[in-house]
N, C-alpha and C positions, 0 to 999 in steps of 0.2 A: 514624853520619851517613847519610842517605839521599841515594843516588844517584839524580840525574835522569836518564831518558831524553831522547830526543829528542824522542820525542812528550809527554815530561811536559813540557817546556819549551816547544813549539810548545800545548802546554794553557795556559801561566802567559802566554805572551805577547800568548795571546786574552780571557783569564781575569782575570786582575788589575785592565784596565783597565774593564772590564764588573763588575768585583764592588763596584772602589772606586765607581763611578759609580752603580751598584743602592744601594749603603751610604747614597748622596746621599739616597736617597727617604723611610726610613723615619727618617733624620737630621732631616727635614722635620718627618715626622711627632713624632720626639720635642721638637722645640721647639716644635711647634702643642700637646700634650700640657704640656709643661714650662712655657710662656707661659700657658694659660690655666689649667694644675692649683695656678699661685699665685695665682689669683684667690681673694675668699673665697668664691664661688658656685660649687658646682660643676655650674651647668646650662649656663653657657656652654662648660664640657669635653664634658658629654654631648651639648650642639646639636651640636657638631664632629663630636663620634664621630658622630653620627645622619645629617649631613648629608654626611660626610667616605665615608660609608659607602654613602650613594644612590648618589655619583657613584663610589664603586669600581665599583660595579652597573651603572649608566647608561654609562659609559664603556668599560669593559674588557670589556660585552658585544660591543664593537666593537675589541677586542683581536686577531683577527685579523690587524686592519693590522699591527701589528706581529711578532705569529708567524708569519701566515703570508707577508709579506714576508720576510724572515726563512729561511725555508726556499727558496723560492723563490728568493729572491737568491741564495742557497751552492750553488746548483745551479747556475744560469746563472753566475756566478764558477768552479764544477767543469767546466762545457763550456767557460771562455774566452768568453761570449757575451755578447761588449763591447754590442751592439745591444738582446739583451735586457734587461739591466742596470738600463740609461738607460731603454728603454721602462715597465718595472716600476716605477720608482721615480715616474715623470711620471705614470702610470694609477693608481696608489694615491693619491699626492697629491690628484691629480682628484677621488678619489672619499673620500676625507676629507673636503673641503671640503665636497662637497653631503651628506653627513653629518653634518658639524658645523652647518652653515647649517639642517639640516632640524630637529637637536633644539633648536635657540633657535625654532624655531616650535613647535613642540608644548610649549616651557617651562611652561605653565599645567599643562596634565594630567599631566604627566612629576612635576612637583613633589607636586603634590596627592596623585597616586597611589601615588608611591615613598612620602613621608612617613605618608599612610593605611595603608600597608601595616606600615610600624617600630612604628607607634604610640606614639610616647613622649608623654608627660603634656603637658599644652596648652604650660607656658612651655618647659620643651626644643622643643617644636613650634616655637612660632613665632618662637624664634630658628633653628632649622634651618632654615625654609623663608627668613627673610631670608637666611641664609647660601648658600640653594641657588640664590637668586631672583639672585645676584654671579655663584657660580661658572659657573652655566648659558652666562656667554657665552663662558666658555674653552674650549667645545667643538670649532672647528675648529682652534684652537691644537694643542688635547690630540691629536685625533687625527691631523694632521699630523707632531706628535712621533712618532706610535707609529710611522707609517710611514719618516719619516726613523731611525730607531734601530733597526730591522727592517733598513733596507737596507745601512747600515753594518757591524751585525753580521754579516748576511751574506756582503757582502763584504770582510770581516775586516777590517775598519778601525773597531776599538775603541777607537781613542783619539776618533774623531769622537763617539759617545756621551758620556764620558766628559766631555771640556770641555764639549758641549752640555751636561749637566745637573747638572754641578758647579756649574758656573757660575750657571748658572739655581736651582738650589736656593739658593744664595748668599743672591740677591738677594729669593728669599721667605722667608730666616730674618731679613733683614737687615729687610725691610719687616716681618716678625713683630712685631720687638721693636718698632718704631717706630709700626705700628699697633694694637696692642694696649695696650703698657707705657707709651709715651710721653705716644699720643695717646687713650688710651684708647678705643677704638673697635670693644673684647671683641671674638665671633665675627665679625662682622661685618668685622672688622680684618683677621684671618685669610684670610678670603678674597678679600677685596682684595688681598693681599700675593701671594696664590696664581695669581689669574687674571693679576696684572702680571708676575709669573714664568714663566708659561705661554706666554706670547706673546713674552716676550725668548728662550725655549729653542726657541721657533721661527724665528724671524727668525735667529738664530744656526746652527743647524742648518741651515735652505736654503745659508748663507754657508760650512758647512762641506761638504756636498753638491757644493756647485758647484765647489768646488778639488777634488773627488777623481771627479767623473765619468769613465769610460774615454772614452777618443778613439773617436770614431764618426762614419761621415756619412751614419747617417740621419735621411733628412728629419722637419721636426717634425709632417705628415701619417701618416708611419711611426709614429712614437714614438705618436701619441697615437691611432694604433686606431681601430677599429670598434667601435661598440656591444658587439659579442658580446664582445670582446675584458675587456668591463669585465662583462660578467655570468659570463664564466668566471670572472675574480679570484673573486666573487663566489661560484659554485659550489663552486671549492675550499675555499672557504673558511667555511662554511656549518655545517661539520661543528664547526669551532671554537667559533664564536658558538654554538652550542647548550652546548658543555663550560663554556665561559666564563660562560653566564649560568646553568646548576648551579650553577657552584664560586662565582659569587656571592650567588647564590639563598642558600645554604648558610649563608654570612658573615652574607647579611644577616637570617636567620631566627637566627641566634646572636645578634646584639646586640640586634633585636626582644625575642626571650626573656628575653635579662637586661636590658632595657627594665620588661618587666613586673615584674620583681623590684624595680625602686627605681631611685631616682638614683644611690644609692652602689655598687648590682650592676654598672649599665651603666658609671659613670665608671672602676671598676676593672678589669673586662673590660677596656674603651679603653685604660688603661693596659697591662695584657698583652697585646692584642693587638698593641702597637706596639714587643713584644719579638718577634712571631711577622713582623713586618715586617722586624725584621731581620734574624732567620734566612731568611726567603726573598728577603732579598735579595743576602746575601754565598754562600750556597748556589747561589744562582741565575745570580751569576759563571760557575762549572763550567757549569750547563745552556746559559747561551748560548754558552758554547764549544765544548758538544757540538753545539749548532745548526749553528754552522758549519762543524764540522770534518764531521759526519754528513752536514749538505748538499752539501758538496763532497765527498765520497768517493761519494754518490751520482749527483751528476754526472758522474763521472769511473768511476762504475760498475765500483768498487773494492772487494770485499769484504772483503777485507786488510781497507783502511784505515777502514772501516766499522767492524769488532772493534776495531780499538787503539784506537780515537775512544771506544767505548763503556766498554771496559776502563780507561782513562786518567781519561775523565772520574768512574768509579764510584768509584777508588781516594779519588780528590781531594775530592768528593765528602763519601765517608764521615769521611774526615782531618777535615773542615769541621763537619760535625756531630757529632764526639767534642769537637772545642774547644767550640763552643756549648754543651754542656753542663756541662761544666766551667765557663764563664762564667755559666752561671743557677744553679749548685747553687752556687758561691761568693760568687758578687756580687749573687743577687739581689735580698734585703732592701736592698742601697743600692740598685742601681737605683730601685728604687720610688720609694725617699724621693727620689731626686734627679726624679722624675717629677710629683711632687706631694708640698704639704705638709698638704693635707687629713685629719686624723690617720685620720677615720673610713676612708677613701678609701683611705688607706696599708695599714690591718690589715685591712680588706677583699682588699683586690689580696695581704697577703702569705699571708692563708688557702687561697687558691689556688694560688699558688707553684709548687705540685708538679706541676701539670698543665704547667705551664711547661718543668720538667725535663724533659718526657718528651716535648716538641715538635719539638725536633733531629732524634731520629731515628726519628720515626715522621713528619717531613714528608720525610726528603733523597730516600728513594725515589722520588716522587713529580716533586719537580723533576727529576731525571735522567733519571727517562723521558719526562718532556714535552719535554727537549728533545734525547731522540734523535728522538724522536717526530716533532716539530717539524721537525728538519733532514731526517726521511724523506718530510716530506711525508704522514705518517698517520694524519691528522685523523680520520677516523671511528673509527680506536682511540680516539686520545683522547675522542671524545663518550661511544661505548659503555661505555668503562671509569667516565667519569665520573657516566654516568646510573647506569650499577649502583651506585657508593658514595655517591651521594647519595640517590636514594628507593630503592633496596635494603637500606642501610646506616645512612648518618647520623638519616634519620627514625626509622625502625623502634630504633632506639638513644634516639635523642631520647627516642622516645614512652614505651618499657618503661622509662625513669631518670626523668620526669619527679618523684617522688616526690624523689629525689635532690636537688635545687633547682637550683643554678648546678654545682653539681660534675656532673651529670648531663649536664647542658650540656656541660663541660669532655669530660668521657668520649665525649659523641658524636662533638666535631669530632675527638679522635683516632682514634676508631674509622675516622672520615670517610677520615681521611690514611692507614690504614693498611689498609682494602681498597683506595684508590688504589694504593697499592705491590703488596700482592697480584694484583688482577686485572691492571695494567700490566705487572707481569713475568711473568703466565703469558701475555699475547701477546707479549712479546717473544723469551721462550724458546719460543714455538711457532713465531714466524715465522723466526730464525736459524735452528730445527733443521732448517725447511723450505726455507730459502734465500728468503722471498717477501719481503725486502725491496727488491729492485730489480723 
């Protein structure tokens, strides 16, 4: 039987509630996947995949709010700096909003552009673009979410995430079934059911923010800064949004490709892909705990506690993606079938399978350094590491396998995840040997 440490139990007690609550998203995903792959059409699966896929793009290039809150918060929680805290979380907020407000203007080109770029066949087309033309006003929701869920982690209070979007996924499976299956209302359902979930996980989140803010008396002049104050956020974080729109760039030229190949390439991809959603979401439990535990020992300008944070999280880690694999090499043929009844759809998805098996641990690398990464505060590693594995790496692979067809495909996005881990760990092993992480 294996013995806890101390610091493997201060890992489970950040970890658990951030893994179950990450489980919540790709949960999402498999009943948007499982609701419309019993449809008899399978282009209302692909619209989702297509549309589901712009706004991973469109949204998560703006994903810093939450990483780099995130880092930034477990630092100001590592100095004690009840002041800055509260200021951080009210300046991110702020500038969600006029983000979110800014891409419901730009809606028209945003859509046209992303969707011209996926290219899927006219009727996938123009049921993606209805389904983009819904979600488009979840945008200041969404990115408020990221910032409320950044700061909580941060400030290690994992259970606030956790109800926020339990809860909230809930009520978008719940409207799934009821806008889809009931009222039959295909993609289109879907995302109504989404944006009305977007907005309840936000309104819920301020209410749980507000019970857990530290005691402070500074003024609300204080809190809410000076100009510069919201272009630094901005500076630091600058480095990310470049990683983030790679690693989507990435996603979204993989389901484009299997786009080209057919309905039945793309609907089955969709269906594996939203096996790779779950591995990086219960994987990614450990990463946001290294976020916090890295950020706060960085705060607190601890190098001890820096190594046990990284060694803890690596163990835990790798434990997490030895079971994944063992779950896709045993169960995978049902998963599928339980993901759609599509026959063509099913022996499609299970021809591929194997690229499946080998996702576990050629992605866990990857998340565990994004979020030691993340809690150091070392965003330009992360952009440079990721601009080399995507046009250094993933293309040049794409390009020499194209001959290959869809497994070509498959081989590049692993290649993709596996100079991620390469190059990420020789900066990491360059900068402990050199001490330049504080």
């Amino acid at each position: 039987m294996m013995v806890l440490t101390r610091s493997d139990r201060h890992l489970w007690r950040l970890a658990w509630p951030l893994m179950l609550t990450n489980l919540t998203v790709p949960l999402l995903g498999l009943v948007d996947t499982a609701v419309l792959g019993h449809l008899d059409d399978p282009q209302y699966l692909g619209a989702v995949a297509v549309g589901a896929n712009l706004f991973s793009i469109l949204y998560w290039t703006f994903g810093f709010m939450r990483m780099g809150t995130t880092g930034l918060a477990a630092q100001a929680y590592g100095r004690q700096d009840q002041v800055g805290q509260a200021a951080l979380l009210l300046r991110s907020l702020l500038l969600a909003i006029a983000v979110g407000l800014t891409l419901i203007a730009l809606q028209g080109p945003l859509i046209t552009t992303g969707l011209g770029l996926m290219n899927p066949g006219p009727d996938v087309a123009a049921l993606a673009a209805e389904y983009a033309a819904i979600r488009i006003w979840s945008a200041p929701a969404v990115l408020c979410q990221y910032t409320l869920v950044g700061w909580l982690i941060g400030c290690q209070l994992p259970r606030g995430p956790m109800v926020m979007l339990i809860a909230a996924n809930s009520v978008n499976i719940l409207l799934d079934v009821l806008f889809v299956t009931v009222l039959g209302w295909n993609s289109r359902g879907v995302a109504m059911a989404t944006i009305t979930a977007e907005y309840f996980a936000t309104a819920l989140g301020l209410w749980l923010v507000w019970q857990r803010l530290p005691d402070h008396r500074a003024s609300l002049k204080t809190l809410l800064g000076q100009l510069e104050d919201y272009l630094a956020l901005i500076r630091v974080n600058r480095y990310l949004m470049v990683r983030t729109i790679c690693l989507l760039l990435a996603l979204a030229f993989f389901t484009a490709q299997g786009a080209r190949q057919g309905e039945v390439i793309l609907a089955a991809n969709a269906v594996l892909l939203t096996f790779l959603l779950v591995i990086s979401a219960g994987l990614d439990g450990f990463a946001n705990a290294a976020e916090a535990l890295v950020g706060q020992a960085v705060g607190h300008r601890s190098h001890a506690r820096f190594l046990v944070a990284c060694r803890t999280a690596a163990r835990w880690s790798l434990i997490g993606a030895v079971i994944f694999t063992a779950l896709f090499v045993l169960g995978g043929h049902w998963l599928i079938g339980l993901l759609t009844s599509i026959e063509e759809v099913r022996a499609t998805a299970r021809d591929y399978l194997p690229w499946l098996w080998l996702l576990p641990m050629a992605a866990v690398w990857g998340y565990l350094f994004d979020g030691i990464f993340i809690g150091a505060t070392r965003t330009q590693d992360m952009q440079n590491t990721m601009l080399f594995s995507s046009l250094g790496v993933f293309l040049p692979v794409w390009w020499l396998t194209t001959s290959w067809g869809n497994h070509g495909l498959w081989f590049a996005l692993i290649a993709l995840m596996l100079a991620r881990a390469g190059s990420m760990g020789a900066v990491f092993l360059v900068r402990t040997r050199s001490g330049s992480w504080f």
